[in-house]
PADOMI-404076 format. One line per field, with one value per residue (C-alpha): residue number from 1; y, z, x; residue in three letters. Coordinates in nm, 2 decimals. Example, Ala and Ser with C-alpha at 12.3 -4.5 7.8 and 13.67 -1.06 7.14 Angstrom:
<pts>
num: 1, 2
v: -0.45, -0.11
w: 0.78, 0.71
u: 1.23, 1.37
residuo: ALA, SER
</pts>
This chain:
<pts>
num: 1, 2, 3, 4, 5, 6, 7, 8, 9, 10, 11, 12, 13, 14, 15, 16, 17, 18, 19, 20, 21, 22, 23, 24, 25, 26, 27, 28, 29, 30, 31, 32, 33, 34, 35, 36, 37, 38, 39, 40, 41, 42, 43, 44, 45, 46, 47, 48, 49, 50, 51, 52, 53, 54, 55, 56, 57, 58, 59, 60, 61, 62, 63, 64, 65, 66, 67, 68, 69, 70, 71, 72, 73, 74, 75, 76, 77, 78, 79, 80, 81, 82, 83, 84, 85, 86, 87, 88, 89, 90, 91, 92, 93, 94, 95, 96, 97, 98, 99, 100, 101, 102, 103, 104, 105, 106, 107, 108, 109, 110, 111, 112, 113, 114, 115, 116, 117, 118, 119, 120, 121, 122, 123, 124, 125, 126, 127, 128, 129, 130, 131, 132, 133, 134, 135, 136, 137, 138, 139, 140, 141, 142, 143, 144, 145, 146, 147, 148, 149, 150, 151, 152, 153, 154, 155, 156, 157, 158, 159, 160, 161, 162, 163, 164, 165, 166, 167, 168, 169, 170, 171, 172, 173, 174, 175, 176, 177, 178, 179, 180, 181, 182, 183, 184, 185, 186, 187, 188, 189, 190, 191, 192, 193, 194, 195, 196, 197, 198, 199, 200, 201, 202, 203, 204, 205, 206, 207, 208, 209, 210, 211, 212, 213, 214, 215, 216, 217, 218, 219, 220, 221, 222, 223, 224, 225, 226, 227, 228, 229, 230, 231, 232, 233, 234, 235, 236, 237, 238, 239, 240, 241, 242, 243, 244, 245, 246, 247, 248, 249, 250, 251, 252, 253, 254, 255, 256, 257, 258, 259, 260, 261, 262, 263, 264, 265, 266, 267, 268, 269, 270, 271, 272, 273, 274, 275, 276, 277, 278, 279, 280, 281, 282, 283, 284, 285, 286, 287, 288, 289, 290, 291, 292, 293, 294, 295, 296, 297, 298, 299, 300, 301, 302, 303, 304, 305, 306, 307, 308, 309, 310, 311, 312, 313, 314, 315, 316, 317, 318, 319, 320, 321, 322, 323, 324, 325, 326, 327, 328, 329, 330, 331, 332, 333, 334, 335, 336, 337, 338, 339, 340, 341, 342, 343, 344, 345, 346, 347, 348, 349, 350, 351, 352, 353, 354, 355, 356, 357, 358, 359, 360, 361, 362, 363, 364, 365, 366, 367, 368, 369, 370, 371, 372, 373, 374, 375, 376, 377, 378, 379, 380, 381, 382, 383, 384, 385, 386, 387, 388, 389, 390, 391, 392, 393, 394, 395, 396, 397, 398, 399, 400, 401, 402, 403, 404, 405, 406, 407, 408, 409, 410, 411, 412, 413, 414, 415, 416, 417, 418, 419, 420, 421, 422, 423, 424, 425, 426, 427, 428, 429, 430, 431, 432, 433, 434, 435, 436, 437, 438, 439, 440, 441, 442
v: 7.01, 6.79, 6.47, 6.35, 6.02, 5.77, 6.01, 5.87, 5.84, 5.87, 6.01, 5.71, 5.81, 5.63, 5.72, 5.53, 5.59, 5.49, 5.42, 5.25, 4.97, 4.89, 4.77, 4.70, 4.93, 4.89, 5.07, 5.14, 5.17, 5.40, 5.29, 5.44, 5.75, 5.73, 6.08, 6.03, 6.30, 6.54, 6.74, 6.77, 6.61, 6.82, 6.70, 6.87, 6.69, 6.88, 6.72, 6.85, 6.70, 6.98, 6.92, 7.29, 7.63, 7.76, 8.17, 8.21, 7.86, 7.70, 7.45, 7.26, 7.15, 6.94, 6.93, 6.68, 6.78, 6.51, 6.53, 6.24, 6.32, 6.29, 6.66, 6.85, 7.20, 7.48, 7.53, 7.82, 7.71, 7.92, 7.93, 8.09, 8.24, 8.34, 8.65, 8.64, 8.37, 8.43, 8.25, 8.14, 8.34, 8.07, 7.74, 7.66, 7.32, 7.16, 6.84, 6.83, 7.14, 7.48, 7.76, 8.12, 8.44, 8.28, 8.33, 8.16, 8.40, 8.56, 8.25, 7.92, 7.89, 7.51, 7.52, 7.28, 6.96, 6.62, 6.40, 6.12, 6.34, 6.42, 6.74, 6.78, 7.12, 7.14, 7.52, 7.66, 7.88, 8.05, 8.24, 8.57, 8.68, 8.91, 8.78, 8.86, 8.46, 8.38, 8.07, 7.80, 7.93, 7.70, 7.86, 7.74, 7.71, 7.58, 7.56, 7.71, 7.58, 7.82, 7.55, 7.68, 7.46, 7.50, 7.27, 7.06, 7.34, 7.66, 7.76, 7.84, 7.65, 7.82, 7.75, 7.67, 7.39, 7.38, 7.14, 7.02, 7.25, 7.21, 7.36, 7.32, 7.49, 7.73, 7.71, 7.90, 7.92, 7.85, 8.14, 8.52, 8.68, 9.05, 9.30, 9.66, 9.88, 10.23, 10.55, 10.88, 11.18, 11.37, 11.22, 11.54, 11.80, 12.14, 12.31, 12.39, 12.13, 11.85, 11.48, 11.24, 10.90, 10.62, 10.31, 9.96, 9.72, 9.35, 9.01, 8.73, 8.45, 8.21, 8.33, 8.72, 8.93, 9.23, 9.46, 9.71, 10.02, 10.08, 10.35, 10.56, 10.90, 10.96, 11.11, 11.46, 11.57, 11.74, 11.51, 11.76, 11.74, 11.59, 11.44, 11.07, 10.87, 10.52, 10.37, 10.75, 10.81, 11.12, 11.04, 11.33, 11.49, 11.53, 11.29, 10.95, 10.78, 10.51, 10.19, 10.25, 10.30, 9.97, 9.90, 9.61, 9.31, 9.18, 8.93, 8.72, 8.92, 9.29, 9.55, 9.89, 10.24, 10.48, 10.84, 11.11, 11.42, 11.54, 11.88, 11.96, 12.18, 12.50, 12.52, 12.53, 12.18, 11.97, 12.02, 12.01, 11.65, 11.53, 11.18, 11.13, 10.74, 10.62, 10.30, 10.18, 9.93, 9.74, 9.43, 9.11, 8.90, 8.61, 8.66, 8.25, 8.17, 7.86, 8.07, 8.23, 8.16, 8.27, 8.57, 8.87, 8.93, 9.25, 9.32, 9.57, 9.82, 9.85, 10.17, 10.51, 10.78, 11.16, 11.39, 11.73, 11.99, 12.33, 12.66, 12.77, 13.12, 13.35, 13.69, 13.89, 14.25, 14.52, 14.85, 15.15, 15.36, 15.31, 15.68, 15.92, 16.24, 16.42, 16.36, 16.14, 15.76, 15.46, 15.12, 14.79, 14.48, 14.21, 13.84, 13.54, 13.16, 12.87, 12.58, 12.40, 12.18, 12.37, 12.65, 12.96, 13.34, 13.61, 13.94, 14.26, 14.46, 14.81, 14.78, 15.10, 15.30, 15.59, 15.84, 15.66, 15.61, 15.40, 15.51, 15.46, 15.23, 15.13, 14.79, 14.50, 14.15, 13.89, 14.15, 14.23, 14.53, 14.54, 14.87, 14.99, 15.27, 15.47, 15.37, 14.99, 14.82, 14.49, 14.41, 14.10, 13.92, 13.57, 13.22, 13.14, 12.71, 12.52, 12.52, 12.85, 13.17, 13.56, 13.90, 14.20, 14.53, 14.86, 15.28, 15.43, 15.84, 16.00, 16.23, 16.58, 16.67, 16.38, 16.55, 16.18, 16.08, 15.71, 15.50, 15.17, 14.92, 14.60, 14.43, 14.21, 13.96, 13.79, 13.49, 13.20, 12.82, 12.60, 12.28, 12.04, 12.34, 12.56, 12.88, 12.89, 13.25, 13.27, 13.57, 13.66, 13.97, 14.03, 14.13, 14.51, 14.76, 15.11, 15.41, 15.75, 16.04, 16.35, 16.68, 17.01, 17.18, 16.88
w: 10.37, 10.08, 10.09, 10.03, 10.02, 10.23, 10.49, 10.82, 10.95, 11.32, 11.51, 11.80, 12.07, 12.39, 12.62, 12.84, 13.16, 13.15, 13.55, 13.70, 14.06, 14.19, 13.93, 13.72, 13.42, 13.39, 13.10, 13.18, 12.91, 12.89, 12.75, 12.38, 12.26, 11.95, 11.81, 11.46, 11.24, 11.11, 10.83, 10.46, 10.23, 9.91, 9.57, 9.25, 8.94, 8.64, 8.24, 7.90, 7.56, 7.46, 7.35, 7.32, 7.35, 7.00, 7.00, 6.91, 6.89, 7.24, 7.46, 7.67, 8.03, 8.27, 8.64, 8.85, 9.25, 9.54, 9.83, 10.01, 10.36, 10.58, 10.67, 10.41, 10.29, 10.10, 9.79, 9.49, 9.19, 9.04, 8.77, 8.78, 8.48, 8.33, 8.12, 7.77, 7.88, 7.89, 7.93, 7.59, 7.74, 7.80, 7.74, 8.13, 8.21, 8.54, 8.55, 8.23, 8.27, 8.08, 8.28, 8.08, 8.20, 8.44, 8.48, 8.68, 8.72, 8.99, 9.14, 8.98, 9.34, 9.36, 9.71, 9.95, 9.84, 10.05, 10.16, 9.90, 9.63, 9.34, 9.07, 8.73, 8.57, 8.21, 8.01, 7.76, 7.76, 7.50, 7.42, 7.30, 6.99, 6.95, 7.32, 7.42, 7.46, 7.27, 7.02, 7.25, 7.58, 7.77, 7.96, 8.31, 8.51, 8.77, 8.97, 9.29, 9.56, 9.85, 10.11, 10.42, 10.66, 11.04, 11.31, 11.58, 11.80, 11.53, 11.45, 11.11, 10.91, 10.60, 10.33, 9.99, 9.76, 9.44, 9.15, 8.99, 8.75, 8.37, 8.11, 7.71, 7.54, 7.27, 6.89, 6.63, 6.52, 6.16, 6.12, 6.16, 6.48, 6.48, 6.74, 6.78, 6.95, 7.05, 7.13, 7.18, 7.20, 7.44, 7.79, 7.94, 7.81, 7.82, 7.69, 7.29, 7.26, 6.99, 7.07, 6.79, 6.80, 6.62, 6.62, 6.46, 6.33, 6.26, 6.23, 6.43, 6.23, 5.92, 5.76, 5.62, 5.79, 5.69, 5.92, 6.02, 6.24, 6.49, 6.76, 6.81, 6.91, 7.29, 7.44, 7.52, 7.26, 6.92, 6.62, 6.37, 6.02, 5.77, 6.02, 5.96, 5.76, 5.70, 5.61, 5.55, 5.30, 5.42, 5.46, 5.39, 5.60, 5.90, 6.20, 6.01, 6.03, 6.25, 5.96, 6.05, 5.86, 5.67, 5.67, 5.38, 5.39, 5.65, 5.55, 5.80, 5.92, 5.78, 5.96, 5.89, 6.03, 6.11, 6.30, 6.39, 6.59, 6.85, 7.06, 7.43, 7.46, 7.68, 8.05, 8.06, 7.93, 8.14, 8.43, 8.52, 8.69, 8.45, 8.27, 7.93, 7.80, 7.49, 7.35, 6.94, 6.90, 6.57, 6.42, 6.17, 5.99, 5.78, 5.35, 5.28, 5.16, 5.35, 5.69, 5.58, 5.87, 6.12, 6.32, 6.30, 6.60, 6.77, 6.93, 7.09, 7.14, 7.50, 7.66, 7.69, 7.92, 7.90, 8.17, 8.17, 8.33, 8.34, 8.58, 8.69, 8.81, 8.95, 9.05, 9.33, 9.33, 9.64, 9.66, 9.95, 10.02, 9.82, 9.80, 9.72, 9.60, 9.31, 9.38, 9.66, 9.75, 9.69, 9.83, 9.60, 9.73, 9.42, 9.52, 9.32, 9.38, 9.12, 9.14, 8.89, 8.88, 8.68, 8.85, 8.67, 8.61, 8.72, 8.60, 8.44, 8.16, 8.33, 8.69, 8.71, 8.37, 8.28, 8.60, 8.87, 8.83, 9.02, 9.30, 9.23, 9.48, 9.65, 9.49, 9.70, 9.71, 10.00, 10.18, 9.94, 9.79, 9.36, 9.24, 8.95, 8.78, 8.51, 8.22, 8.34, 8.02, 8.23, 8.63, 8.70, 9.03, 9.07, 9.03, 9.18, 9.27, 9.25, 9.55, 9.59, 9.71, 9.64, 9.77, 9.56, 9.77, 9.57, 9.58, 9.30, 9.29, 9.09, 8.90, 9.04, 8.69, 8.71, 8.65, 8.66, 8.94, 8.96, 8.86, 8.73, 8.64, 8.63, 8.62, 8.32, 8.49, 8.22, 8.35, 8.15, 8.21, 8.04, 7.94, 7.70, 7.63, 7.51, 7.66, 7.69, 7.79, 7.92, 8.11, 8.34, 8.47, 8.80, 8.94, 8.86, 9.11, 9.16, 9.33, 9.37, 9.37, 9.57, 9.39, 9.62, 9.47, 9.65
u: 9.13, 9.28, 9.46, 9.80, 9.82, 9.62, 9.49, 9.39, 9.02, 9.16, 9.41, 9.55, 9.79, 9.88, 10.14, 10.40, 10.61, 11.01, 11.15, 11.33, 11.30, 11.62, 11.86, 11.52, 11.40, 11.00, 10.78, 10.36, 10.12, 9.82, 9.47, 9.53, 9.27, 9.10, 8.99, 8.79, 8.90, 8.59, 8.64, 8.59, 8.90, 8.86, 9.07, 9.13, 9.21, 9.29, 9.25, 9.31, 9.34, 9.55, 9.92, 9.96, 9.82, 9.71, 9.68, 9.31, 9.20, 9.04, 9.14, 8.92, 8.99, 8.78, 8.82, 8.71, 8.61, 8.59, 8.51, 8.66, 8.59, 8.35, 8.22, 8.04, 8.18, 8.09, 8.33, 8.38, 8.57, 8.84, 9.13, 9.44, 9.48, 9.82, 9.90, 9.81, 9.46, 9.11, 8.78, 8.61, 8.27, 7.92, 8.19, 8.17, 7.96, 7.87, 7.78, 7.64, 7.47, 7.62, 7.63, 7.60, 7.72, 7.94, 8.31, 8.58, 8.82, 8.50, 8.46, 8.21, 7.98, 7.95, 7.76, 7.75, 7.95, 7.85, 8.09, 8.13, 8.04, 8.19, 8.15, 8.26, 8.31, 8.41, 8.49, 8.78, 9.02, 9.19, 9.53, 9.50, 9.54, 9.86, 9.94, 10.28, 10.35, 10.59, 10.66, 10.86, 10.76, 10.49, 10.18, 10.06, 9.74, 9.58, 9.23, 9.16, 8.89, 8.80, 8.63, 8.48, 8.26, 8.17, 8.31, 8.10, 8.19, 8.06, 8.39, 8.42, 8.71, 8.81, 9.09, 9.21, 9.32, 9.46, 9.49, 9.75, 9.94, 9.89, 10.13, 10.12, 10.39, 10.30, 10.33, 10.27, 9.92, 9.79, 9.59, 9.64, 9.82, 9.74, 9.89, 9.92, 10.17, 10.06, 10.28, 10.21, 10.47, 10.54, 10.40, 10.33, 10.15, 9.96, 9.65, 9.71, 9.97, 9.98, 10.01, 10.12, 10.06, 10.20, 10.04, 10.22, 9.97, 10.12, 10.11, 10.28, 10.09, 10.12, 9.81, 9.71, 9.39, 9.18, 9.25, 9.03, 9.13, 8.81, 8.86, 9.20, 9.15, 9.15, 8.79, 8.83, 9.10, 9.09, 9.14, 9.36, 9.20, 9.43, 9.71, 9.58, 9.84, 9.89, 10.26, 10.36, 10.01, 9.79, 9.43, 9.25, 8.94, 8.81, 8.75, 8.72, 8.35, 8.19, 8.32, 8.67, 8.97, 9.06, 9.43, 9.43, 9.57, 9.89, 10.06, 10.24, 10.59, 10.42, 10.32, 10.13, 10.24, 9.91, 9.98, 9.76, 9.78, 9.51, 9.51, 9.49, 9.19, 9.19, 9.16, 8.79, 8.79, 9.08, 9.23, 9.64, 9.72, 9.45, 9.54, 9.46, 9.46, 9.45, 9.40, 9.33, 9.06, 9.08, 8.96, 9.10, 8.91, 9.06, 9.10, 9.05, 8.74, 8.73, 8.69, 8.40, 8.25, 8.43, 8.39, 8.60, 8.80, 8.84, 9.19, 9.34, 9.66, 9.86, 9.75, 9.88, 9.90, 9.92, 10.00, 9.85, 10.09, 10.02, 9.92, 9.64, 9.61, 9.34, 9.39, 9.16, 9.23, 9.12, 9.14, 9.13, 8.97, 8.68, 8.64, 8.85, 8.96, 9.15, 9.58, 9.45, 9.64, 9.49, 9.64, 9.61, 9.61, 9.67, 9.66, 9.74, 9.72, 9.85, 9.56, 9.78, 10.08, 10.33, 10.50, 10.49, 10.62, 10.42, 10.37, 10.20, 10.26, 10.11, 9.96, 9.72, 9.61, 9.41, 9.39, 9.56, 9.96, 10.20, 10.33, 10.71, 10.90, 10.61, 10.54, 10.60, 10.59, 10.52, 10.70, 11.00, 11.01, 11.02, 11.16, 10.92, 10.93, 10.67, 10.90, 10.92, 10.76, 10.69, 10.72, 10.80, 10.65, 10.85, 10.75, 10.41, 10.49, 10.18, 9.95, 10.15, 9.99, 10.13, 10.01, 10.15, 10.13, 10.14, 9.99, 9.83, 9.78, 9.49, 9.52, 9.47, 9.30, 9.02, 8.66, 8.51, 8.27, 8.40, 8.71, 8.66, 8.90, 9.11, 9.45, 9.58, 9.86, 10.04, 10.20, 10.47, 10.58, 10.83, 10.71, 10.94, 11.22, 10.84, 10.73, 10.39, 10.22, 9.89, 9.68, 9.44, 9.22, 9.15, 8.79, 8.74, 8.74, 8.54, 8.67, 8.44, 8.61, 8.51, 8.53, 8.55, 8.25, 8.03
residuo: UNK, UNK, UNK, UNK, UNK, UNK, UNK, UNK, UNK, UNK, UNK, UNK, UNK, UNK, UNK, UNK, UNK, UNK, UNK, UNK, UNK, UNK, UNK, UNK, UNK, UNK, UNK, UNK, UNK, UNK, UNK, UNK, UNK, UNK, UNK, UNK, UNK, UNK, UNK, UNK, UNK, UNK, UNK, UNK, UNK, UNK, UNK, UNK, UNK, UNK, UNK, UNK, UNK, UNK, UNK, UNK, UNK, UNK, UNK, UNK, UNK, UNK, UNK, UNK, UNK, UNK, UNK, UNK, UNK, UNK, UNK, UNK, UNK, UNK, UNK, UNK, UNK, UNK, UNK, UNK, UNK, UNK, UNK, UNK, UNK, UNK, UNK, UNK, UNK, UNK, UNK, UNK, UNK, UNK, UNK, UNK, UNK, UNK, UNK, UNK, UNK, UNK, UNK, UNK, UNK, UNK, UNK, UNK, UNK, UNK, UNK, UNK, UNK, UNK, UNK, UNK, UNK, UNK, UNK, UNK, UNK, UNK, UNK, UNK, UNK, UNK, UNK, UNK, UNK, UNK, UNK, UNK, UNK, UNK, UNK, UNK, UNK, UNK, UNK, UNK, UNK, UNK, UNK, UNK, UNK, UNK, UNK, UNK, UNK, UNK, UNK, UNK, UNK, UNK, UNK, UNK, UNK, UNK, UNK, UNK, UNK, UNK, UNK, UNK, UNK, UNK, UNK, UNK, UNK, UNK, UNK, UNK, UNK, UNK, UNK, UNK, UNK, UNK, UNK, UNK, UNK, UNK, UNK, UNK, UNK, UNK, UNK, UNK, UNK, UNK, UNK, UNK, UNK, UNK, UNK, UNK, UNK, UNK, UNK, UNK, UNK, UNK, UNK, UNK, UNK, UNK, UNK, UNK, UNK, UNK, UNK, UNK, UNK, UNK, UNK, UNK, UNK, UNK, UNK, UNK, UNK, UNK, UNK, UNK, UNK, UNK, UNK, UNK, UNK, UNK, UNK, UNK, UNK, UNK, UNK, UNK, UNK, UNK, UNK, UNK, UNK, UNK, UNK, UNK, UNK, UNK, UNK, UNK, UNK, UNK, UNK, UNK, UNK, UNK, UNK, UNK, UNK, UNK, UNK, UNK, UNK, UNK, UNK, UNK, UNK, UNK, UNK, UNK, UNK, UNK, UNK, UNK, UNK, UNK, UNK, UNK, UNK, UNK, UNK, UNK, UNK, UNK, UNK, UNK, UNK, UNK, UNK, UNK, UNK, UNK, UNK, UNK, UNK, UNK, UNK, UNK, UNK, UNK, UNK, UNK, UNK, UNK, UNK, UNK, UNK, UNK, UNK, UNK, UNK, UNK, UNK, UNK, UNK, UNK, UNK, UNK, UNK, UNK, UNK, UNK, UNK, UNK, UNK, UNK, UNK, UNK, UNK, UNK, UNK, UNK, UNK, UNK, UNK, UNK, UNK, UNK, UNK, UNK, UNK, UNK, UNK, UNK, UNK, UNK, UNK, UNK, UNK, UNK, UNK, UNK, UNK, UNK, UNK, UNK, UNK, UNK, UNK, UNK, UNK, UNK, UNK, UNK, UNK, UNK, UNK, UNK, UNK, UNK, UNK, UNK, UNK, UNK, UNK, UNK, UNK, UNK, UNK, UNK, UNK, UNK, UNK, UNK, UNK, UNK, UNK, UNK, UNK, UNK, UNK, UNK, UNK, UNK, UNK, UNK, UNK, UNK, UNK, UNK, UNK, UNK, UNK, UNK, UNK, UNK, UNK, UNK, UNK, UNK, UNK, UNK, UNK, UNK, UNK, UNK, UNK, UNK, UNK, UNK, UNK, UNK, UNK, UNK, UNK, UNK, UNK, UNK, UNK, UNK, UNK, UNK, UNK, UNK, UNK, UNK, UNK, UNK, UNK, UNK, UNK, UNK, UNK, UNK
</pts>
C-alpha cells in the first residue's frame, strides 16, 4: 500500500522453453502478460520546524498524505506517541480547516482518499511538564495510516503505513519544570491502620513556580487532623479546604517535603483485596511578571497503591434439641467461614454461660477433638485460611436447678491476624439461639 521507490504500474512476465535438437540448443518465447497493478499507493511525509523538544512549550508538525495510486482507499490518521508526549488539545488542522475535540492518538478519520489526491494535516504536541525525559536524551515519533479498500473481486484489503521517524533531542526548558513523587507506607494494610504519605514536590527547570497542592488524600480514607506537614512544619486543622495548600515558591534544583497520615476505616466500609490509589494533584504557575498571561498548569504525582488485607469472619450457631429439660444435653453446632484474605486465629473466651455448661472433652473441631475444660480461660480453634470453612462440635448440660421457661443466648468468637509484625484482634457473635425447657410440674 506505499511506495518505495519508482513503483511499477504493471506487472510483465513471459516465459521461455530451453531444449535441445540434435547437437542444436533452441530457446521459445511466450507472448508476454501484462497485469495492471490496482491498488491504492499511500505515502507519509512527516515535517517539523522544531530543533528540539522543549518540556511545556509546543511543537508543531505537519504531515502530508498522498495517494499515489490508482485505487481509492479509506484511511485514519494516527501518531505514535512516546512516553512523556501529549496532544496540545483543539491544535489539529486539516486542510486548512481545525478540527476541535479531536485526537490522534484515537484515530483522525480522513475518509475516502482518491487516487491523485493529496491531504494535509497540521497539530502540536508537547512534552510534559516534570516528564521523566531527560536533558540530552532525544524523543521519537511517527504517523500511522490504517488503509483499507475493496478489491475488483469484494475482498477487503486492509493494512498500515507509517511515516518517517522524527526525533528532536531534549534541552532544558527556560521556564519552570515541576514534578512530584508520591509514597505511601506500608503497601498493605488493614481496617484501623495508618498510612503515611510522603509526597516530593520539585523543580527540574531554570525558572521558579508557585506551587499549589490541589488534591492528595485518597477517596474513601480518613484524613488524621493535624498530620499535614510541609518541609517538617505542622499544618494545623482539619481536612484542608477546596483552594489548596500553597507550597511557596521553588526555585530551580529545590524541592518541598509534604506528609500526611489517613486511616483504614472499619469493615463495613472496605472490603479485604480492596485497592486503594492515591494520587496528589497540584498546580505551578510562573512568579515573572512578564508571564502574566500564562495559564497555570496543573501536574500531577505517579500513583500509588494500597492493599487491604485482612479476615472476615461470620459465625452461624445451631442448637438441639430445641426443647429441653432441666440436666438435660444439648448439642452445638458452631460454624465459621473467613470471606477475607488474611488467615486468621480462631477462638472463644467462654463457649456456653449462665445455665448451660460445657460438656468437658466433648469439643471438637473438623473432626479433632480439643480437650477443654471449665477452668480453660480461652479455647483456641486453629487458623481459619481465607475461603476457609470450620465446624466446631461441642455438648452443653443445663442446669438441673433452671426454673426459667426458655434459654436464650449467643457465642462471642474472638479471632487475631498478623499483619506487618502487628496483632490485630477483632470479634464476632453468632446468631442467638432459644431453647425451652420442660419442667415436670407441666
Amino acid at each position: 500500500m506505499s511506495s518505495e521507490g519508482n513503483k511499477p504500474s504493471r506487472l510483465e512476465n513471459t516465459s521461455h522453453i530451453l531444449y535441445d535438437s540434435g547437437s542444436s540448443s533452441y530457446t521459445t518465447y511466450s507472448n508476454t502478460v501484462r497485469i495492471p497493478i490496482v491498488g491504492p499507493d499511500i505515502e507519509l511525509e512527516k515535517k517539523t520546524d522544531a530543533r528540539e523538544a522543549v518540556p511545556g512549550k509546543p511543537i508543531p508538525y505537519r504531515v502530508i498524505l498522498r495517494n499515489k495510486g490508482n485505487y481509492a482507499a479509506k484511511v485514519v490518521l494516527y501518531d505514535e506517541l512516546p512516553k512523556g508526549m501529549a496532544f496540545v488539545p483543539g491544535s489539529i488542522v486539516k486542510d486548512g480547516v481545525p478540527l476541535p475535540g479531536v485526537d490522534l492518538d484515537e484515530g483522525l478519520k480522513l475518509g475516502t482518499v482518491d487516487p491523485g489526491e493529496k491531504v494535509k494535516v497540521a497539530f502540536q504536541l508537547v512534552l510534559k511538564l516534570g516528564s521523566e525525559e531527560d536533558c540530552g536524551k532525544k524523543v521519537c515519533n511517527r504517523m500511522k495510516a490504517s488503509v483499507s479498500f475493496y478489491s475488483s473481486n469484494g475482498r477487503k484489503v486492509k493494512g498500515n503505513v507509517f511515516s518517517n521517524t522524527i526525533c528532536l533531542p531534549v534541552a532544558k526548558a527556560d521556564e519552570a519544570v515541576p514534578f512530584a513523587k508520591l509514597t505511601v507506607d506500608p503497601a498493605k494494610a488493614a481496617p484501623g491502620d495508618r498510612l503515611s504519605y510522603k509526597l516530593i514536590v520539585g523543580n527540574q527547570g531554570h525558572a521558579a513556580a508557585m506551587v499549589t497542592l490541589l488534591s492528595f488524600l485518597p477517596k474513601g480514607l480518613l484524613y488524621v487532623p493535624n498530620s499535614l506537614t510541609i518541609n517538617g512544619n505542622w499544618m494545623s486543622g482539619g481536612v484542608p479546604g477546596n483552594a489548596g495548600i500553597p507550597l511557596g515558591l521553588i526555585e530551580p534544583g529545590e524541592s518541598v517535603t509534604v506528609a500526611w497520615e489517613v486511616v483504614v476505616p472499619g469493615v463495613t466500609i472496605v472490603s479485604p483485596g480492596q485497592w486503594i490509589d492515591n494520587r496528589a494533584i497540584l498546580k505551578a504557575s510562573c512568579r515573572d511578571p512578564s508571564c502574566a498571561e500564562r495559564v497555570s498548569e496543573e501536574f500531577h504525582s505517579n500513583k500509588t497503591v494500597v492493599e487491604l488485607c485482612f479476615p472476615v469472619i461470620t459465625a452461624k450457631l445451631k442448637a438441639k434439641p430445641e426443647v429441653s429439660f432441666p440436666d438435660g444435653y444439648v448439642n452445638f453446632t458452631l460454624q465459621l467461614a473467613n470471606a477475607g484474605n488474611r488467615a486468621a486465629i480462631c477462638g472463644s473466651d467462654k463457649l456456653l454461660r449462665g445455665p448451660i455448661s460445657l460438656v468437658p472433652e466433648s469439643l471438637t473441631v473438623d473432626g479433632e477433638g480439643k480437650q477443654a475444660t471449665v477452668s480453660d480461660n480461652r479455647i483456641v480453634f486453629g487458623e481459619l485460611a481465607p475461603s476457609g470453612v470450620m465446624r466446631i462440635l461441642f455438648q452443653g448440660i443445663i442446669s438441673p436447678l433452671v426454673t426459667t421457661r426458655t434459654l436464650r443466648g449467643h457465642i462471642d468468637v474472638q479471632y487475631e491476624y498478623l499483619l506487618h509484625d502487628q496483632v490485630h484482634k477483632e470479634a464476632v457473635s453468632t446468631n442467638p439461639y432459644t431453647i425451652a425447657i420442660m419442667h415436670d410440674d407441666e
